[in-house]
N, C-alpha and C positions, 0 to 999 in steps of 0.2 A: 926145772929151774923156776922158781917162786917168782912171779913177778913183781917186781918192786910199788912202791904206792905211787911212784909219778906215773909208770908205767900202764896203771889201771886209768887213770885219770887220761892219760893217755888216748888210751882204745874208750874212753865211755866218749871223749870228744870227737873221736872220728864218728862213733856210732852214729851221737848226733846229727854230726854236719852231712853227713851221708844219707840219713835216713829221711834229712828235711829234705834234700837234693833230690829223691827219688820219690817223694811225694807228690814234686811241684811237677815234676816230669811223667808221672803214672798215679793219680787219682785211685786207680785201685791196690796200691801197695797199703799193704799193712805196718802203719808205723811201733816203734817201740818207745817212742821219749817217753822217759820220765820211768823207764822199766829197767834202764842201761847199767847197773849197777849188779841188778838179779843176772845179769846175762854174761855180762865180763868178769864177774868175781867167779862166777859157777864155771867157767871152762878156762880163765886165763894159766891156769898152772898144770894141763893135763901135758903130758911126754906126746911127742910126734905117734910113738907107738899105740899110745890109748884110743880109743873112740869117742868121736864129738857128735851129738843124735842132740841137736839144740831144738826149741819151738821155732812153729814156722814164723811167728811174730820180731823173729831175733836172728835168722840164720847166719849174715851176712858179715856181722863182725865177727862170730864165731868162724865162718870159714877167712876170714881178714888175718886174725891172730892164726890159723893154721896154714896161712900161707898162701890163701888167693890173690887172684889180680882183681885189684878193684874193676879198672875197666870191662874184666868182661864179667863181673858179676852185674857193674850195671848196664851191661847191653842184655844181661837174661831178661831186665825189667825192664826195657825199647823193646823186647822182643826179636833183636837183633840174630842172625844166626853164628855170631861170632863167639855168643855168650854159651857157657859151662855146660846148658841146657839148651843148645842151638836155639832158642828161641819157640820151643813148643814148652805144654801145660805151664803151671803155675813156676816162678822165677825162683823157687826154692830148690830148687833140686843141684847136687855138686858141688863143689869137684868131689869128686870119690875118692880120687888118686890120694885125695890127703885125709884118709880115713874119717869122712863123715857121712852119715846116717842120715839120709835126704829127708823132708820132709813127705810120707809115702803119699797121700792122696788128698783130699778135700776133705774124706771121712775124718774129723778129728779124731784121733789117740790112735790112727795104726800104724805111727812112728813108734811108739811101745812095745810093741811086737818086736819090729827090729832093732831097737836098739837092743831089746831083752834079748834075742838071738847073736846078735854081735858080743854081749857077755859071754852067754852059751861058747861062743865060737874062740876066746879067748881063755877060758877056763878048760878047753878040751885041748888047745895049744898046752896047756901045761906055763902059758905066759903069766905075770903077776900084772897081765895089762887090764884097764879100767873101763869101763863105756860110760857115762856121763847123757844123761836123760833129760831133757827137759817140757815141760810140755805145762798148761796153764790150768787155774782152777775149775774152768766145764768140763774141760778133757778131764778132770779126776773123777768125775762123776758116769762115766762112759767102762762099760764094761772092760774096753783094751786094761784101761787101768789096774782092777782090779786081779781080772787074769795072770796077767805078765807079774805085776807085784807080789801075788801067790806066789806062781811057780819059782822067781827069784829067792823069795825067803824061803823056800823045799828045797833047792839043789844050793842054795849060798853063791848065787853068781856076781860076778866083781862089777855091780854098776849101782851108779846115786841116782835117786828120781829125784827132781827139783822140781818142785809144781810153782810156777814165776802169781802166786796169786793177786792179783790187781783188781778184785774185785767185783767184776764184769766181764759171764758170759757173754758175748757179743753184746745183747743187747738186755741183758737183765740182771740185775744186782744181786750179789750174793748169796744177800739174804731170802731169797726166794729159792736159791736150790740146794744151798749147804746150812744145814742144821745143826753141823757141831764143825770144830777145827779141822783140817783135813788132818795134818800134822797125827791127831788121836788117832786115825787109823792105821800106822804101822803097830801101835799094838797088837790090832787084831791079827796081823802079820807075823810078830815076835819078831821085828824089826827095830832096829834104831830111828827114832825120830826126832827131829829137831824142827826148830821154827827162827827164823833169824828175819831182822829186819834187812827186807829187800833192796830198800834204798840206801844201804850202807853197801857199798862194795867192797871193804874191808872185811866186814862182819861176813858178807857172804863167800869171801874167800876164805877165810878162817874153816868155816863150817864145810863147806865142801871137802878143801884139804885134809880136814878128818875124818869125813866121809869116805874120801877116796884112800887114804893111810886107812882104813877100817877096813875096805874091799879087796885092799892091795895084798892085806894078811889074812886073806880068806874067810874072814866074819862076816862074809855077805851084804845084803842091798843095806842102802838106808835111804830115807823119807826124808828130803828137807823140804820147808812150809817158807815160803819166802815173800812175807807180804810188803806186796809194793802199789803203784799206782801208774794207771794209763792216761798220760794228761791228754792224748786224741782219742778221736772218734775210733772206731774199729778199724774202718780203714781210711784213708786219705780224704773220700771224699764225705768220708759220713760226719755230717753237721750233727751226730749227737745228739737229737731234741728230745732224745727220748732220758736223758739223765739230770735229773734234778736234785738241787742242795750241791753246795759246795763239797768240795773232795773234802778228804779225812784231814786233820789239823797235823799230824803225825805225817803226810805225804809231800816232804820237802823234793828239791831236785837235789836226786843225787850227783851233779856235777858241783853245785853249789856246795855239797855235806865235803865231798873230796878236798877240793879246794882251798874251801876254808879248814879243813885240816892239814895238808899242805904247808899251809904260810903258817898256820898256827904251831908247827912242830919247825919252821926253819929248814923244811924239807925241797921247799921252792918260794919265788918270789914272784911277784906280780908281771914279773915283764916273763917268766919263763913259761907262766901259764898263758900267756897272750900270745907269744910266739908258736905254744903247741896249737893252740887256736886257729893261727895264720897257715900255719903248716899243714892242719886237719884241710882244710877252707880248698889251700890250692890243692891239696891233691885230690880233695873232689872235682875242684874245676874241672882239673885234669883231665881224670878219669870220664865225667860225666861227657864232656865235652869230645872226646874220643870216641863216645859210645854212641852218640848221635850220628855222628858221622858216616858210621858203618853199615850198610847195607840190612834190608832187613831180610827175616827169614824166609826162604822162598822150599821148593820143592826138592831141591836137594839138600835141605834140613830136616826133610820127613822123618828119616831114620831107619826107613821097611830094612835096610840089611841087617840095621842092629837089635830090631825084634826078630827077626827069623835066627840070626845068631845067636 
């Protein structure tokens, strides 16, 4: 089912008010403002059936729309043992149960491998189900990339790479490691490639949903370039000193681009978008506030049964 446009505007709000909430609470979370549009429009229309393999920069509303409990994703980030990931490694991992692709390690791009193999794994079902990739523009530059994106255009496996491009490898600009578009390289693939503006959520749904109608009829991968903009530091507590000159003129918020398209089509009015606001707001309180509460992870969260299992 298509999500509708309040609907995006919707989930890009919760994104926010969640991801400020878990910043102020965990200094080393990885924020995504100002990214919220590349992340909701790329996964808000996949089927329960399909696969969600989101970046680790964005995981949490992607597992939101697939059906997590806020709270105990933000006890992953208290380190709580209540949370998805009891409370051990990094607060990206889970739920599985609702078929997503955890973010696998620290290494960036070996979330590509697996999502590539959960295509694999859907195309040998005989299913017309999708995997949906997401990963950023250093990670394109990292061998996983290239590998997995081969082998997908040789066997035609049913999954979109979205490369969420904002610009900034952790700490170094672009232009220092990308020489040409990334987008140009599914040619060398004999791949579909597209480039869409990332801070349009619209735009990025549009594009996906063709990409995955593309995968769905067995024409294999396709490459979207989706240039957006990281208004924070890498991670919560990184003050950034190392970024100079103002962002791009073109990197609006994309909550602001919704919205005012919204009122502007008669699709919503000002008091509908302030209540979805209010509503975003308390149900972080909520959640947030639950998650503190809760114990934290101790030794019977290690897990030694379910590695030996």
């Amino acid at each position: 089912m298509t999500a509708s446009p309040l609907d995006l505007y919707r989930w890009m709000t919760v994104a926010r008010v969640f991801d400020r909430a878990l910043c102020t609470d965990n200094p080393n979370w990885f924020p995504i403002e100002g990214e919220e549009a590349s992340v909701v429009g790329a996964f808000a229309d996949l089927r329960e059936s399909d696969v969600a393999a989101p970046h680790y920069r964005d995981p949490f509303v992607v597992y939101l729309m697939r059906g997590a409990e806020m709270w105990r994703l933000a006890a992953q980030v208290l380190r709580k043992g209540a949370g998805y990931n009891k409370g051990r490694s990094v607060p990206f991992n889970g739920p599985f149960h609702l078929r997503n692709v955890p973010w696998v390690a620290g290494d960036l791009g070996t979330t590509l491998g697996t999502a590539t193999g959960a295509a694999l794994a859907l195309q040998d079902a005989g299913t017309d189900g999708v995997c949906v990739c997401a990963f950023g523009d250093g990670t394109a530059n990292r061998g996983d990339f290239h590998e997995n994106v081969n082998l997908a255009a040789c066997w035609k496996l049913p999954i979109v790479y979205l490369c969420q491009h904002n610009g900034w490898a952790i700490s170094e600009p672009a232009e220092l490691y990308l020489a040409a578009p990334i987008v140009e390289r599914a040619a060398g693939y004999g791949i579909s490639g597209v480039v869409v503006d990332g801070n349009d959520v619209e735009a990025v749904q549009r594009a996906t949903a063709e990409a995955i109608e593309r995968a769905r009829r067995g024409d294999g991968p396709t490459l979207i370039e989706a240039r957006t903009w990281r208004q924070r530091g890498h991670w919560a507590g990184d003050a950034a000193t190392y970024r100079h000159g103002p962002g791009p003129i073109s990197a609006r918020d994309p909550l602001e681009i919704q919205a005012e398209r919204l009122l502007h089509r008669n699709e919503a009015d000002p008091e509908t978008l302030a209540r979805i606001r209010e509503e975003a707001e308390a149900e972080v309180e909520e959640a947030m506030a639950r998650a503190r509460a809760l114990p934290e992870a101790g030794v019977a969260e290690l897990g030694l049964n379910e590695v030996f299992v």
